[in-house]
C-alpha positions in Angstrom: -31.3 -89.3 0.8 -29.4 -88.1 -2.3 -31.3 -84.7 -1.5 -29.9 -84.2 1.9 -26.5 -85.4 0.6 -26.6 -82.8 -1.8 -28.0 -80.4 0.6 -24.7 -81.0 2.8 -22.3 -80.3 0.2 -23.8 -77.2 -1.0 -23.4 -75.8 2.5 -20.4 -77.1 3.3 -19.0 -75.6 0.0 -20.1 -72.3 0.4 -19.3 -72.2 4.1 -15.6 -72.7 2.2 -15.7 -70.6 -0.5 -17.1 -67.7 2.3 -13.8 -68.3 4.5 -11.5 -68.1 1.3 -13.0 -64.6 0.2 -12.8 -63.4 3.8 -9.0 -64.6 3.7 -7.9 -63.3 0.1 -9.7 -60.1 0.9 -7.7 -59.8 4.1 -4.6 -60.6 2.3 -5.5 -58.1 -0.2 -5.4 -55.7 2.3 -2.3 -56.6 3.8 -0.5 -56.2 0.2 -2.2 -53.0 -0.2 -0.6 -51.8 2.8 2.3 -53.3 2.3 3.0 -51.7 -1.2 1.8 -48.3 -0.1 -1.4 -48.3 -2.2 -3.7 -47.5 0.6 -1.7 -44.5 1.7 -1.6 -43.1 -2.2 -5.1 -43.6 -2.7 -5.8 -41.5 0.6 -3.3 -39.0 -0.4 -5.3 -38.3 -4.0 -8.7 -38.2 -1.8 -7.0 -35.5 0.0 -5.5 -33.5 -2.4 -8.9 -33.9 -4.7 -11.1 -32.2 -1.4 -8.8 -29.0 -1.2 -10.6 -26.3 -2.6 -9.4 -24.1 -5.5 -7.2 -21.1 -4.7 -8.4 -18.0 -6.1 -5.0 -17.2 -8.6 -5.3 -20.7 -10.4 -9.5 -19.7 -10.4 -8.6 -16.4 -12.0 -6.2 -18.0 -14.3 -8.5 -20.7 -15.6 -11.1 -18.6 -16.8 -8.7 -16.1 -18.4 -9.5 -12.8 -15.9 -7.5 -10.4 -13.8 -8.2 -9.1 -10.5 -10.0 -5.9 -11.3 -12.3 -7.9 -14.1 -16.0 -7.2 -12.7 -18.2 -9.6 -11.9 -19.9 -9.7 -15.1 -17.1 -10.4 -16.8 -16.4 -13.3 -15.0 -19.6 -14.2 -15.3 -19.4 -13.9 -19.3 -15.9 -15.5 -19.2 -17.8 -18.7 -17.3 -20.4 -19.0 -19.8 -19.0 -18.9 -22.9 -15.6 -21.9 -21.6 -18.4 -23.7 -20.1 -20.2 -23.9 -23.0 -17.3 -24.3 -25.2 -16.5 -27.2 -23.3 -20.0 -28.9 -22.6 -20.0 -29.0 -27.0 -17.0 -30.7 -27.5 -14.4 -30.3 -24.9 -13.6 -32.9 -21.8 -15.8 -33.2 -18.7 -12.4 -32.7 -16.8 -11.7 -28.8 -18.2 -15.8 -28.4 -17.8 -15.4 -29.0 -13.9 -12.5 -26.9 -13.7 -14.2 -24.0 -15.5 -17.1 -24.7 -13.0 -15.2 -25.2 -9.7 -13.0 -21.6 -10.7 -16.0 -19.9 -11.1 -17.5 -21.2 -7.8 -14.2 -19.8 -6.1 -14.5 -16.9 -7.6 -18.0 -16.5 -6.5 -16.8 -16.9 -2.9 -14.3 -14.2 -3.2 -17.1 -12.1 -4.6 -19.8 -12.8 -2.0 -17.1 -12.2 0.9 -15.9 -8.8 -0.7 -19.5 -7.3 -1.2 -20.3 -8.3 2.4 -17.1 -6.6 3.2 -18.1 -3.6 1.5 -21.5 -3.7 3.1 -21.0 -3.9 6.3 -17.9 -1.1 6.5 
């Protein structure tokens, strides 16, 4: 008897407890909206996916336009490694994400140059 009792009110509580997290979460969301939080965080998700343009990739690791590949290359290597000692994991993505946009630039200009 005092099992089944106990039974019931452990299912009856958590049958509660479920419906006041589904309600505080909704309400959550509603204030999120509300205050503008949801459209900020979606805005820094989008601006975090564009990809690097190539001036800010060229002025991150320090080259010019007519720098050759191998100097980019050497640039790359020696900030990355700079930064993987004792610099931030922020400026080490940076270095890494420039010189993956430069790379692109590189690839499409020697594909330009091979096919003319």
């Amino acid at each position: 008897m005092a099992s089944r009792l106990l039974a019931n009110l452990i299912v009856m509580g958590s049958g509660i407890m479920a419906r006041a997290l589904v309600q505080a979460y909704r309400q959550a969301l509603a204030n999120a909206s509300r205050n503008g939080v949801a459209h900020e965080a979606v805005q820094n998700i989008r601006r975090a996916s564009k990809t690097m343009a190539e001036p800010e990739a060229r002025q991150i690791l320090g080259v010019t336009e007519h720098s050759s590949w191998e100097d980019i290359l050497q640039k790359y290597d020696n900030l990355f490694e700079q930064n993987a000692k004792n610099g931030s994991f922020y400026l080490q993505s940076k270095v890494h994400r420039a010189k993956e946009c430069l790379e692109a630039v590189h690839r499409s200009n020697t594909q330009g140059t091979e096919n003319q």
